[in-house]
N, C-alpha and C positions, 0 to 999 in steps of 0.2 A: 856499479855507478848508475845512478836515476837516469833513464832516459827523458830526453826534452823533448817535447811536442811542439809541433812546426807551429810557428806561430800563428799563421794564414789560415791555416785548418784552424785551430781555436777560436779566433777571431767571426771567420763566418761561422762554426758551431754556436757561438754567442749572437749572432748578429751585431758584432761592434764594426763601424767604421775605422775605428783609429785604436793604436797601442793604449789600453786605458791607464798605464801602471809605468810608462817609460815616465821621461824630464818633460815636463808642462812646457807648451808655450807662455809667452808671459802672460797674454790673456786668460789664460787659462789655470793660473794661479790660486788658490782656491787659501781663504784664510776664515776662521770659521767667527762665530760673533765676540766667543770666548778669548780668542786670538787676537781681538781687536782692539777690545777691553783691555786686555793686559798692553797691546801699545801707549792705548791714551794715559794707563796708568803707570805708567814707570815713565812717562814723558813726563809727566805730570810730579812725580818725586823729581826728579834731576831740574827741572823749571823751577821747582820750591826751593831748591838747595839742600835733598835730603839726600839718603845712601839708600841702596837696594842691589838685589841679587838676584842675576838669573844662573840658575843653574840646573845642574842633569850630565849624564855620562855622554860620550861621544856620538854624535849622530842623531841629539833627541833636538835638534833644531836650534841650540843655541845661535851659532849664526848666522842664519836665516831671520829668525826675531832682531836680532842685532843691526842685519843690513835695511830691515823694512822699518824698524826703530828711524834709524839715521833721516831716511826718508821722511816717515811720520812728524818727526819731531820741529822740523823745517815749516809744515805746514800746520801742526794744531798751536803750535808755539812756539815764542821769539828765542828760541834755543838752538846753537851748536853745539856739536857732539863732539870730542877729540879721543880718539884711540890711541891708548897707552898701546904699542908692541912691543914685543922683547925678540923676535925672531931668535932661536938658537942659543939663548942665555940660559946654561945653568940653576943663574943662581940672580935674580931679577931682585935688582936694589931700588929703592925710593927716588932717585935719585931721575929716575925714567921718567918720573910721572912731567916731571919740570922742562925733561928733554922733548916730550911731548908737548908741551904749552910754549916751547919758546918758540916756534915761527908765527902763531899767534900775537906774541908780544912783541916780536921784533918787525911788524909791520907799522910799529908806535914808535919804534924806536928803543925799547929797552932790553936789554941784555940781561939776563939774572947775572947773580952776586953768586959767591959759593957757599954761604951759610943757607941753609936750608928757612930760618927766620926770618933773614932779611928779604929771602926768594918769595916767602909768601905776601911779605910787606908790601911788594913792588907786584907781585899778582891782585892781591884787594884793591890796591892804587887804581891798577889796568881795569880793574873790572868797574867800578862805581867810575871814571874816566869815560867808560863805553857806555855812560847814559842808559846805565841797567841791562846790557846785554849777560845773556843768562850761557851759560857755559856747562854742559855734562860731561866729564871724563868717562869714559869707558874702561876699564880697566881688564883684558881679556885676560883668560888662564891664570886665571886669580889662585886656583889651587897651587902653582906653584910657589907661592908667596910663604915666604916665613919671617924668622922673627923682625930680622933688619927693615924690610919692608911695611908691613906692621904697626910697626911702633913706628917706623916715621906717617903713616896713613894715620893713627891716632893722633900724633902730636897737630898733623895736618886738618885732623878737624875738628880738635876742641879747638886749635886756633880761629878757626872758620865760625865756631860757634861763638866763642870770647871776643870776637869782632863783628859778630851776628853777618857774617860776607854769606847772606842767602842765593847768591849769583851762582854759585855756583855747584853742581850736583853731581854722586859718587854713584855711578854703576861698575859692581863687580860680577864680574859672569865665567864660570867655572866650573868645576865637576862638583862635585857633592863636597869633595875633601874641604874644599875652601872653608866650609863652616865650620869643620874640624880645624881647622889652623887658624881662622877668625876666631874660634874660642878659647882657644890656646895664650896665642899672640896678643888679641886684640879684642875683651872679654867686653870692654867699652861698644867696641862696635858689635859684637855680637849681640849683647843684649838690644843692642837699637836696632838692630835689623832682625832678631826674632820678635822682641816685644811690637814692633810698628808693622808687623809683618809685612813686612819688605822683600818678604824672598818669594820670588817666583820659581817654579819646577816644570825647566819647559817640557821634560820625559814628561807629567801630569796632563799638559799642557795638551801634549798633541796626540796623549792615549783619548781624552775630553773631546778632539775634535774626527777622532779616528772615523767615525760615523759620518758625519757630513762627508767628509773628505773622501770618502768612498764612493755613496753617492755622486758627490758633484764631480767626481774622476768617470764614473761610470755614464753617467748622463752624457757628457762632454764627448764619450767613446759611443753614443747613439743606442746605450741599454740600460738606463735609469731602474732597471729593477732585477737588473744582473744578479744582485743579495741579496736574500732576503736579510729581515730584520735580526733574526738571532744569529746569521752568522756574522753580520755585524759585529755585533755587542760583540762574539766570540775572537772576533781580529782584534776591537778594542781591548779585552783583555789581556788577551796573548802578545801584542805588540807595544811596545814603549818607544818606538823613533821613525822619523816616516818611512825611512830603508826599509826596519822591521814590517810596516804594514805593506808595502808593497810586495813584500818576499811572500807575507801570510796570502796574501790576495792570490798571485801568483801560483802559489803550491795548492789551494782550497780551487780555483781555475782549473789545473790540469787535473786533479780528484775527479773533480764534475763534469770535464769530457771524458774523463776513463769510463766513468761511472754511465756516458750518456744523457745526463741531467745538462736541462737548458737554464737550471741557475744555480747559484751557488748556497746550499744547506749547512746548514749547523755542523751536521756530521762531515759533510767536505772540509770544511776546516781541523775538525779535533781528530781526521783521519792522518796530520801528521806529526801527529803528538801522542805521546804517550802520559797514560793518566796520571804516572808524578812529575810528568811538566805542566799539566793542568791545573794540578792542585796546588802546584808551587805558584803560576803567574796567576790564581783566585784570590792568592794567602793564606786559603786556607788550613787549620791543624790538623790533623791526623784526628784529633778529637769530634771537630767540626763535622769531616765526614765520616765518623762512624757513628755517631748519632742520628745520622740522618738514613742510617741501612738496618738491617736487623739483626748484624753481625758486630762481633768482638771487634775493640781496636787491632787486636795480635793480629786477626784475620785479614782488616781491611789494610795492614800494613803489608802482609805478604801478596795481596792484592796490585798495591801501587808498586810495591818492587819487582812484581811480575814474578815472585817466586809461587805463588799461593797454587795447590796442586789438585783444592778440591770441585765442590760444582761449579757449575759456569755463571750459575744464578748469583753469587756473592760477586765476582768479576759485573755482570751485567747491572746490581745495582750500583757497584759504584760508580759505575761509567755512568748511569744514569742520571744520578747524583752531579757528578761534575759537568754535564752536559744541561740540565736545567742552570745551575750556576754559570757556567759559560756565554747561554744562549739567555743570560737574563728576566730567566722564570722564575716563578715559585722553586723555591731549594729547600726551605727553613723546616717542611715536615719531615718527623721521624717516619718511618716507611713501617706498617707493620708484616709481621712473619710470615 
């Protein structure tokens, strides 16, 4: 079992005042430019009365953009947000979306009807009624959605279009699958939300801001140059959700007091990785980096799978190889013999 390091000894070895890498206070909430952007612009779809997607696997910040959304949205524009939930439903029918909208409506006084067409008649009504209030459904764990849902989501917005009801705007936010069962189910909506490119990838999203956010985590903790620059880049690579970056931080941290280093290097990071976890979170092929060493692909494959039995010099370039790509150097030359 890994032994931990006392926190307090880390801490003074770094000269940090404070845990850099625990839950921020609110002030200290760190959202990057890129992060912003993507607020104003998906406000900005749901204000128009268009659709859009945020999506990524578990823990890449989906709702956390969602809650700071909510927020945003109140103040750059005359929009509320309504969250579709299904808590603990199997098997999540169209039928939600209306259950979600009626205490909205029934502050007016209306009740929906049970036809799904008459339901939207008396939605259009409510909406141009409210003297152009703009309305965005949130639609969460949209990957659970299949066909029944779907197709009443289509029927729901070529009516919206055939009525031109611009008030009102479709965010779906889900794991990756959704787009898979959007093109399935719903080939209409898919093609508007790839063609208009409408889908945001908040995993993209917060590998993009990985950088900053270490930084302005590390600053806040009283050692703004706790990382250098390529180990940076080397977190951003390896990590896709803020858990993931703070685990990297954390493990490249106790590396570099093992190590006795007063910061955190390239190698402290790739010291908990082995070189076909590296080459796997670069993308890189097998092709890619044997091209780049002076050895066969056979060779450098027995390499990454840690069977390779001969000099240590074929092992050392490919590490080198994946360590410039890592730490965001030059990578692209072939190495010669």
């Amino acid at each position: 079992m890994k032994k931990f390091i006392n926190i307090i000894e880390l801490m003074d070895h770094f000269g940090l005042k404070s845990d850099p890498f625990g839950k921020p206070l609110k002030e200290e909430i760190y959202r990057s430019k890129n992060y912003l952007k993507s607020l104003d612009l998906v406000s900005g779809w749901l204000y128009r009365g268009e659709m859009g997607a945020i999506v990524g696997p578990p823990g890449a910040g989906k709702t956390t953009l969602i809650n700071d959304l909510t927020e945003h949205a109140g103040k750059t524009h005359d929009l509320t947000l309504v969250h579709v939930g299904h808590p603990g439903r199997r098997e999540v029918y169209f039928a939600c979306v209306y259950d979600a909208l009626q205490p909205m409506l029934a502050e007016s006084g209306i009740v929906f009807k049970r036809s799904n067409q008459i339901r939207f008649a008396q939605l259009r009504e409510w909406l141009y009624s409210m003297k152009g209030r703009h309305v965005g459904l949130v639609l969460d764990e949209a990957h659970r959605y299949r066909s029944e849902f779907m197709r009443g989501m289509k029927e729901f917005s070529e009516a919206a279009y055939a009525e031109r009801v611009d008030l009102l705007g479709v965010l779906f936010v889900g794991w990756r699958g959704f787009l898979d069962n959007c093109a399935r189910y719903a080939p209409d909506i898919y093609r508007r939300l790839r063609t208009g490119r409408k889908v945001i990838d908040a995993q993209e999203l917060m590998a993009s801001s990985a950088r900053e956010y270490i930084a302005h985590r590390t600053s806040a903790a009283g050692n703004g140059r706790l990382f250098e620059e390529k180990a940076k880049n080397a977190i951003a690579a390896l990590a896709r959700t803020p858990i993931d970056i703070n685990t990297e931080c954390w493990d490249a941290l106790d590396v570099a007091f093992s190590n006795g280093s007063k910061t955190v290097k390239l190698e402290h990071v790739a010291a908990n990785h082995s070189l076909e976890e590296m080459k796997a979170a670069l993308g890189l092929t097998l092709e890619q980096v044997a091209e780049r060493t002076s050895y066969q692909k056979t060779t450098v494959h027995s390499v990454l799978k840690g069977n390779y039995c001969g000099r240590n010099e074929a092992e050392g370039q490919v590490r080198d190889v994946l360590l410039d790509a890592l730490g965001g150097t030059e990578k692209a030359k072939k190495r010669s013999a």
